[in-house]
C-alpha positions as CSV (number, residue, x, y, z in Angstrom):
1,X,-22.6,45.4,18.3
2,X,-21.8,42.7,20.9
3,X,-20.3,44.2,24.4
4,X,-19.2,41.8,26.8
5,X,-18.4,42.8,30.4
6,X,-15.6,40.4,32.3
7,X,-13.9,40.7,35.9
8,X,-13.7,39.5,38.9
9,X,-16.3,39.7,42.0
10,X,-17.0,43.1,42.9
11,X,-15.2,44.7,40.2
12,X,-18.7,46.6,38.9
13,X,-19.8,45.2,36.3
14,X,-23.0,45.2,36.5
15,X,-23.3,48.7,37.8
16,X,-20.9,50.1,34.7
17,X,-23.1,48.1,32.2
18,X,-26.7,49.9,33.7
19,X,-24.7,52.9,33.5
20,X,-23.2,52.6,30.1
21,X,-26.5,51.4,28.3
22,X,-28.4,54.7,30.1
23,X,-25.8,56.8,28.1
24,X,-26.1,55.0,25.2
25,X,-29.9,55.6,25.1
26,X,-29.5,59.2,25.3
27,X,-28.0,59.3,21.9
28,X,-31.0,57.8,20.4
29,X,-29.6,54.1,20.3
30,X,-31.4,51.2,21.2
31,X,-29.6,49.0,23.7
32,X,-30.6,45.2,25.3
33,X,-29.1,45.1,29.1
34,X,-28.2,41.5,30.0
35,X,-27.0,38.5,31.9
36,X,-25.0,35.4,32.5
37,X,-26.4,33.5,33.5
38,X,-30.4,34.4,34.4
39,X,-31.5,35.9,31.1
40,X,-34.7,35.0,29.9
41,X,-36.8,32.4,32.3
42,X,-34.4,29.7,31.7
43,X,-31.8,31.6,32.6
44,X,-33.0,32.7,35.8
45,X,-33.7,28.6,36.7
46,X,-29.7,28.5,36.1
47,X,-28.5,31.3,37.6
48,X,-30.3,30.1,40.7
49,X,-29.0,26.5,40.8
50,X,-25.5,27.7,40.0
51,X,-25.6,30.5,42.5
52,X,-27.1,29.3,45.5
53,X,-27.1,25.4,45.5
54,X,-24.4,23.3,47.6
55,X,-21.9,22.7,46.0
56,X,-21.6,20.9,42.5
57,X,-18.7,19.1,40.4
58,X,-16.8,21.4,38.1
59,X,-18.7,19.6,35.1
60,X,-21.8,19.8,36.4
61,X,-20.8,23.7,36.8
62,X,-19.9,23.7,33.1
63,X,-22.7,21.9,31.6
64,X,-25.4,24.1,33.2
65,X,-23.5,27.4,32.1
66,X,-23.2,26.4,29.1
67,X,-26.9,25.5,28.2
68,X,-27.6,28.9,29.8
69,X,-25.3,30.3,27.4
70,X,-27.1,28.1,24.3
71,X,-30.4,29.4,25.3
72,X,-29.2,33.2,26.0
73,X,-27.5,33.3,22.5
74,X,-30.0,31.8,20.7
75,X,-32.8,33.4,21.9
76,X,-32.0,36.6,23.2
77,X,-28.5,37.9,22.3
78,X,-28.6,37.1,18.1
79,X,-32.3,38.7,17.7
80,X,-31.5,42.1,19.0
81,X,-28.0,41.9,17.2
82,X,-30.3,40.9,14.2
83,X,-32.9,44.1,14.9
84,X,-29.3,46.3,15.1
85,X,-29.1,46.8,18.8
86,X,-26.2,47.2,21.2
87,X,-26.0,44.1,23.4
88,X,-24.7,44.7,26.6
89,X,-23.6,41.4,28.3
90,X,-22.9,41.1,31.8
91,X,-20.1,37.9,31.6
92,X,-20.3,35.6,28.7
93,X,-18.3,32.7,27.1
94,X,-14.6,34.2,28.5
95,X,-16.0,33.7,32.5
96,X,-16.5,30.0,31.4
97,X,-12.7,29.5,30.5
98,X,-11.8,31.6,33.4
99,X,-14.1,30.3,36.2
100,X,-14.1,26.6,34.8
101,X,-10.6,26.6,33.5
102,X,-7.8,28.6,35.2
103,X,-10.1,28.6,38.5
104,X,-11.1,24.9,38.7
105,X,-8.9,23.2,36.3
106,X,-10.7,22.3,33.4
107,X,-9.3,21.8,30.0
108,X,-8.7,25.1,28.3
109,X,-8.9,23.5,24.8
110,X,-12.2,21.9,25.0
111,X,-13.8,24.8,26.9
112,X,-13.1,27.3,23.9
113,X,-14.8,24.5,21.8
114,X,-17.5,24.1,24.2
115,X,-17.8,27.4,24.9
116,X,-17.7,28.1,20.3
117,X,-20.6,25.0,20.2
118,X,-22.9,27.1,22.4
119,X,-22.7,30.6,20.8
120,X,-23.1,29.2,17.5
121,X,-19.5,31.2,16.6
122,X,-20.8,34.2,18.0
123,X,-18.2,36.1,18.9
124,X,-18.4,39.8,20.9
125,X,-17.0,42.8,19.0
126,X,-15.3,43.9,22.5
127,X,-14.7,42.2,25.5
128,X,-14.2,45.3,28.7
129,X,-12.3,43.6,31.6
130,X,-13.0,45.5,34.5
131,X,-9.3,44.5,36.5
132,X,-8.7,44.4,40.4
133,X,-7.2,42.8,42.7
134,X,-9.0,39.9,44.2
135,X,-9.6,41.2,47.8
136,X,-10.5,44.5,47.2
137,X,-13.0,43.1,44.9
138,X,-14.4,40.8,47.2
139,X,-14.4,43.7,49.3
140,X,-16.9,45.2,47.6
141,X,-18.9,42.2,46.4
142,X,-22.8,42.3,47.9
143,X,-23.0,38.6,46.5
144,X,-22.6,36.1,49.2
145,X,-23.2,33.6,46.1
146,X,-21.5,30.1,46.0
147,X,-19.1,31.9,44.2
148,X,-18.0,34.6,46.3
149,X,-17.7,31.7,49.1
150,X,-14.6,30.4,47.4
151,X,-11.2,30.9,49.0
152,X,-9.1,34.1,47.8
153,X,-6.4,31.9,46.0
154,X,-9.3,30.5,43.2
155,X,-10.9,34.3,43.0
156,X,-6.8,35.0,42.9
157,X,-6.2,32.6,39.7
158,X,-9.3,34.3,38.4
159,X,-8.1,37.6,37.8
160,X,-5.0,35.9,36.6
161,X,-6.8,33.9,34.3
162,X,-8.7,37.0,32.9
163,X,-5.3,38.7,32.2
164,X,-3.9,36.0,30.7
165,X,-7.2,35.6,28.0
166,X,-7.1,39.5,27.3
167,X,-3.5,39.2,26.3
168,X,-4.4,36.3,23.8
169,X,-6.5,38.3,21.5
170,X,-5.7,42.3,21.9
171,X,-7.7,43.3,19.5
172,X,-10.6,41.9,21.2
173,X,-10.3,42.5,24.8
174,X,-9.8,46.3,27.0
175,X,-8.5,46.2,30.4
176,X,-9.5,49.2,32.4
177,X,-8.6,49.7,35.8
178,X,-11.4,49.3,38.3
179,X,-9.9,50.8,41.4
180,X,-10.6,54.2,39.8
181,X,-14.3,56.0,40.7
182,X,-16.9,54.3,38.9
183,X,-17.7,57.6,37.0
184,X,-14.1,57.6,35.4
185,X,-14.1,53.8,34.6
186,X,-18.0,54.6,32.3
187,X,-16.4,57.9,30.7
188,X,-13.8,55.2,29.6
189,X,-15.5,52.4,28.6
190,X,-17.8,54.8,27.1
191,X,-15.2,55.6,24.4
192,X,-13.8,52.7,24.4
193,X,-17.8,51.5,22.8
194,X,-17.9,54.7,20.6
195,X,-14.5,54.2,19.2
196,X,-15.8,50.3,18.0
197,X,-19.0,52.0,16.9
């Protein structure tokens, strides 16, 4: 099972996910926690270039998430699935065609064919979008990333963008509202994971 974790900055992610997989472990499962980007050593190398460099052309952006993304699924993500674990992935392919395409403008089209090149097909069995609004996550967010540095109207066509994606395949994608208490949005996504299971 393939779990992918989607939201804006400072909507928890990451701390939902660490959560989520320690629950999972306690019923006997075995569970891979990761990252995009900065899985694996390759990934880190990205996640630091696209994280805390100046600033870059949207393409450049793309290209290097991408080959993270290559790398990550090839060697990381499709091995455990392979070995029967839960993969828990903090972002994947839908931040790409958020981020790159309702943020920055680029093609939505070719990024879902990018985006399909890269994971091989691979495909989650349920994308969690942890929703907000954009200043109360940035609020929140610890970051200080190149990211986070962007004006509120780009993290605002974010959230809009993820939205808009969860609408075009229900069956995929759960919206859960992240303004709640962090232990009421894991009971949630909890069961939102067992129900899949």
């Amino acid at each position: 099972m393939f779990v992918t974790f989607e939201g804006p900055e400072g909507a928890g992610k990451s701390t939902v996910l660490r959560a989520v997989a320690a629950e999972l472990r306690t019923s006997g499962l075995v569970v891979l926690e990761t990252r995009e980007p900065g899985a694996g050593v390759f990934g880190s190398r990205v996640r630091e270039w696209l994280l805390h460099s100046e600033s870059m052309s949207a393409r450049a952006e793309l290209m290097l998430f991408l080959a993270d993304r290559a790398e990550h699924i090839s060697r990381i993500v499709q091995p455990a699935l392979e070995r029967g674990e839960i993969v828990l992935c903090d972002r994947h392919a839908d931040s790409t065609v958020v981020y790159q395409g309702y943020a920055r403008g680029l093609n939505l089209d070719f990024l879902r064919e990018a985006n399909h090149f890269a994971t091989d097909g691979l495909a989650p069995t349920l994308t969690v979008l942890l929703d907000l609004p954009a200043a109360i996550g940035l609020a929140r967010a610890k970051g200080g990333d190149r990211l986070d540095a962007e004006p509120i109207e780009f993290h605002e066509r974010v959230r809009a963008g993820f939205l808009t994606e969860s609408r075009r395949e229900p069956e995929r994608w759960r919206v859960i509202d992240a303004t709640q208490s962090a232990e009421k949005v894991i009971r949630e996504v909890l069961a939102l994971i067992r129900e899949r299971m």
